[in-house]
C-alpha positions in Angstrom: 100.4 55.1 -18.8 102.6 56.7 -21.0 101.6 57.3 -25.0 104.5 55.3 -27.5 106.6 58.1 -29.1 105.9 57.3 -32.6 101.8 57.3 -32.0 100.2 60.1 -34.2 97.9 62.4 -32.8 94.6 63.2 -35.2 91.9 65.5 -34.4 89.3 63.5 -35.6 86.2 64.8 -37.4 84.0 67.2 -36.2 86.5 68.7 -33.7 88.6 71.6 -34.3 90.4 74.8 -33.3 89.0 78.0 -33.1 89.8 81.4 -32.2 87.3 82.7 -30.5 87.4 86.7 -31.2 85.2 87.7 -28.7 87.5 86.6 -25.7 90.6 86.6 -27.6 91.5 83.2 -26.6 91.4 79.9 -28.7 89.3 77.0 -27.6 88.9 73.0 -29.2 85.2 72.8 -30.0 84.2 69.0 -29.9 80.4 68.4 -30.4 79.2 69.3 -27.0 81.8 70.5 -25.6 84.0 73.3 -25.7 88.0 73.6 -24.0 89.6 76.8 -23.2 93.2 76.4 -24.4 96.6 77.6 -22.6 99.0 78.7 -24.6 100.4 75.7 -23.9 97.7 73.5 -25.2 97.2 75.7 -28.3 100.8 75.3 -29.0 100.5 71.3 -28.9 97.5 71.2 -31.4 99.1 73.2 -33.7 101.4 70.8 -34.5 99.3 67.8 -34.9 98.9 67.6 -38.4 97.3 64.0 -38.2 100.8 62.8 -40.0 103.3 63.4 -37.2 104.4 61.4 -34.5 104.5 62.3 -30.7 108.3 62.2 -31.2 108.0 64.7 -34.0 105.7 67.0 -32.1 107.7 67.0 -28.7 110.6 68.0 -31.3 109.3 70.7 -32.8 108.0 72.2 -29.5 111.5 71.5 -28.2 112.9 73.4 -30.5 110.6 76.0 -30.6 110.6 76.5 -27.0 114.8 76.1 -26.6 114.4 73.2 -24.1 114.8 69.4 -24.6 112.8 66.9 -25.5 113.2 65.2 -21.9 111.9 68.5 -20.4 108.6 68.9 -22.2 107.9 65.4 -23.5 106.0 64.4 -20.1 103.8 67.8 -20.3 103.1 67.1 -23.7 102.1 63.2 -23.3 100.0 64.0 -20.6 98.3 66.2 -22.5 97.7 64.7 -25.3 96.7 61.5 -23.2 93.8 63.5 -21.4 92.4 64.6 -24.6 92.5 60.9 -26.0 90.8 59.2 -22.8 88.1 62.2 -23.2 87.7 61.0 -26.7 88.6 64.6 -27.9 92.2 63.5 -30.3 92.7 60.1 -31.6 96.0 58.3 -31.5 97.1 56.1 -34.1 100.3 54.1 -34.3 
């Protein structure tokens, strides 16, 4: 099912990034749990602010990565999506 473009992602409390030093790679700590980011992933978080829509997010990535929103807005819902059903991000609209 498919997230409505003008949801906004939030990390919610007690979850956050961190760069973890030793490995050199940044992982989402969530009590209990702890994901190894791509640099994909790490690039999506790093724009949710808790303000911004999905809309605004896939733009920004867009024009970061010089592609189009069609191209990475599927890659980016479905990520954001798996985080939310894991109870990792909340979504509000």
């Amino acid at each position: 099912m498919a997230i409505d473009a003008e949801a906004v992602p939030v990390i919610p409390r007690g979850v956050r990034l961190h760069h973890d030093t030793v490995r050199g790679i940044w992982v989402l700590l969530a009590p209990e749990r702890t994901i190894t980011l791509d640099p994909i992933g790490h690039a999506i978080l790093t724009q949710i602010d808790g303000t911004s829509s999905l809309r605004k997010i896939v733009s920004q990535l867009a024009a970061q990565y010089d592609a189009t929103p069609e191209q990475i807005s599927g890659d980016v819902g479905d990520f954001v999506r798996g985080l939310a059903d894991r109870r990792i991000l909340d979504l509000t609209l």
